[in-house]
Residue frames as qw, qx, qy, qz and C-alpha x, y, z in Angstrom:
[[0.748, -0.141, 0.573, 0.303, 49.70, 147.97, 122.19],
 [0.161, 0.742, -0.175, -0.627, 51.24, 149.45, 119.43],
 [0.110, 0.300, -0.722, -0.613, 51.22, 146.49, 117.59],
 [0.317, 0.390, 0.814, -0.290, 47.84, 145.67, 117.73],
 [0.157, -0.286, -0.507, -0.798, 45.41, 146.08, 114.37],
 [0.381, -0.518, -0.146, -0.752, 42.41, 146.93, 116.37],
 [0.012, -0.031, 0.901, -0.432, 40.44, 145.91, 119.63],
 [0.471, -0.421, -0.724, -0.276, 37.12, 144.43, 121.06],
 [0.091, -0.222, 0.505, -0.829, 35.20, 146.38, 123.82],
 [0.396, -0.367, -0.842, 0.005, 32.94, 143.95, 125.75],
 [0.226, -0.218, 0.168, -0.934, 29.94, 145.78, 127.53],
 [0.534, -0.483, -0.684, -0.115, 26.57, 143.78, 129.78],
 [0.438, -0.639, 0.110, -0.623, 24.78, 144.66, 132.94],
 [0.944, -0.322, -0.042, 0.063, 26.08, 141.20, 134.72],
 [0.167, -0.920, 0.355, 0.007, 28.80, 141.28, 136.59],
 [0.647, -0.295, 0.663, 0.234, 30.31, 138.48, 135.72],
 [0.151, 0.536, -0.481, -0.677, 30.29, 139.74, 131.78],
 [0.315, 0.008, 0.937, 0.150, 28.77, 137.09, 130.60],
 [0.317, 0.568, 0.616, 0.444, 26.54, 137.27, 127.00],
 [0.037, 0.725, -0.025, -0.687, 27.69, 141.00, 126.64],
 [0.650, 0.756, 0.009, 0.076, 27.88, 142.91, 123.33],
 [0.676, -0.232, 0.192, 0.672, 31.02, 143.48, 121.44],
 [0.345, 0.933, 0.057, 0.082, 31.54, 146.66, 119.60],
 [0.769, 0.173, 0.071, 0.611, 35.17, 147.13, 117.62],
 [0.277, -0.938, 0.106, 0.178, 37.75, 149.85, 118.08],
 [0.825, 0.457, -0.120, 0.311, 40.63, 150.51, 115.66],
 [0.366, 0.561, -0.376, 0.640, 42.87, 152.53, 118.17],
 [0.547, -0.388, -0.663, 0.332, 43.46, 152.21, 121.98],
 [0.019, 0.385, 0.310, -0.869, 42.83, 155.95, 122.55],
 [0.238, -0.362, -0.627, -0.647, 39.70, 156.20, 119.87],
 [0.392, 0.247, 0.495, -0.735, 36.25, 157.06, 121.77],
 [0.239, -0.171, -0.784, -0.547, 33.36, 154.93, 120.15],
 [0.490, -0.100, 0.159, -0.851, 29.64, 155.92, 120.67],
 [0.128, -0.064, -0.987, -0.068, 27.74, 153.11, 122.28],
 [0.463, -0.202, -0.444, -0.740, 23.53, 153.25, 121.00],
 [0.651, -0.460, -0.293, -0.529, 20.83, 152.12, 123.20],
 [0.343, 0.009, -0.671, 0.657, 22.45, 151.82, 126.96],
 [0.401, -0.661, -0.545, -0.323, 20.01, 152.24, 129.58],
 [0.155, 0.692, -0.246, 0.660, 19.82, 155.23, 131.67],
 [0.594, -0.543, 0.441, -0.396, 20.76, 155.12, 135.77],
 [0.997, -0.061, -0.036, -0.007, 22.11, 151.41, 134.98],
 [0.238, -0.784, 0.546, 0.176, 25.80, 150.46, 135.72],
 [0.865, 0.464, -0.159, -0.111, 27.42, 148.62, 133.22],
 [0.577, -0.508, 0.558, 0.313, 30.71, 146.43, 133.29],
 [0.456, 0.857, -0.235, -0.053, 33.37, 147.04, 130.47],
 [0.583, -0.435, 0.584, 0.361, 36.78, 145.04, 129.56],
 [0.345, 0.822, -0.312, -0.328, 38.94, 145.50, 126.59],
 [0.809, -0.113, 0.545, 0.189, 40.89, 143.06, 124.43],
 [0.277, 0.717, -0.461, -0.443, 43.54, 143.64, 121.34],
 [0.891, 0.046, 0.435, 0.124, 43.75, 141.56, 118.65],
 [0.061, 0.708, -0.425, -0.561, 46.09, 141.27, 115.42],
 [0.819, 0.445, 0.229, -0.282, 44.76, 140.10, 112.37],
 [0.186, -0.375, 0.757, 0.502, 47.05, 137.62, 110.13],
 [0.077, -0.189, -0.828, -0.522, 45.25, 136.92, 106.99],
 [0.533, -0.413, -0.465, -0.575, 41.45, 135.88, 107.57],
 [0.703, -0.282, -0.584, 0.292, 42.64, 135.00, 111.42],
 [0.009, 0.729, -0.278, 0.625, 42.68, 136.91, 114.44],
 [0.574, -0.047, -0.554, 0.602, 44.85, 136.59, 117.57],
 [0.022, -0.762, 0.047, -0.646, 43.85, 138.05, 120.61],
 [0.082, 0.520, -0.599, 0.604, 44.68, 139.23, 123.62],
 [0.202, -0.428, -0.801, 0.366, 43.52, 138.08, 127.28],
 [0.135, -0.882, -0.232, -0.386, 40.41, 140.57, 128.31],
 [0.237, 0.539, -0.322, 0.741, 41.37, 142.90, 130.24],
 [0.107, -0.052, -0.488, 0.865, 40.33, 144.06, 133.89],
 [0.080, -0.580, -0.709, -0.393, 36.88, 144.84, 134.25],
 [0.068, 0.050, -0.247, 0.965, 35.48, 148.49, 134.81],
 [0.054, 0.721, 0.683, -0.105, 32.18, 149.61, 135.91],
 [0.095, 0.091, 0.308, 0.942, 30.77, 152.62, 134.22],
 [0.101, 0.444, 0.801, -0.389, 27.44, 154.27, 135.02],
 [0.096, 0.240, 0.440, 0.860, 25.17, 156.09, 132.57],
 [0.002, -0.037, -0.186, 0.982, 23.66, 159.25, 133.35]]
């Protein structure tokens, strides 16, 4: 979304995403290095853009939810 100021990648081992971390992302093709993920576990991942007026941000609906497994 090209007129999005940044987004919010949500990351947890439940599949139903509930009390995941967030970890921010200023560009929708950026690559950001997420720190203590446990190995052989499958994680579930959904994205949201927001756009910041003043001290407020607007954001999107989440997105889709992917599963990702680490090595």
């Amino acid at each position: 979304n090209k007129a999005a100021d940044g987004y919010e990648i949500q990351y947890t081992l439940k599949k139903n995403l509930t009390g995941g971390k967030i970890a921010p992302a200023k560009k929708a093709n950026s690559s950001i290095m997420l720190k203590n993920l446990s190995s052989g576990k499958q994680y579930y991942v959904r994205v949201r853009a927001y756009i910041q007026k003043g001290k407020t941000k607007y954001y999107s609906a989440w997105s889709g939810a992917g599963k990702v497994k680490i090595k």
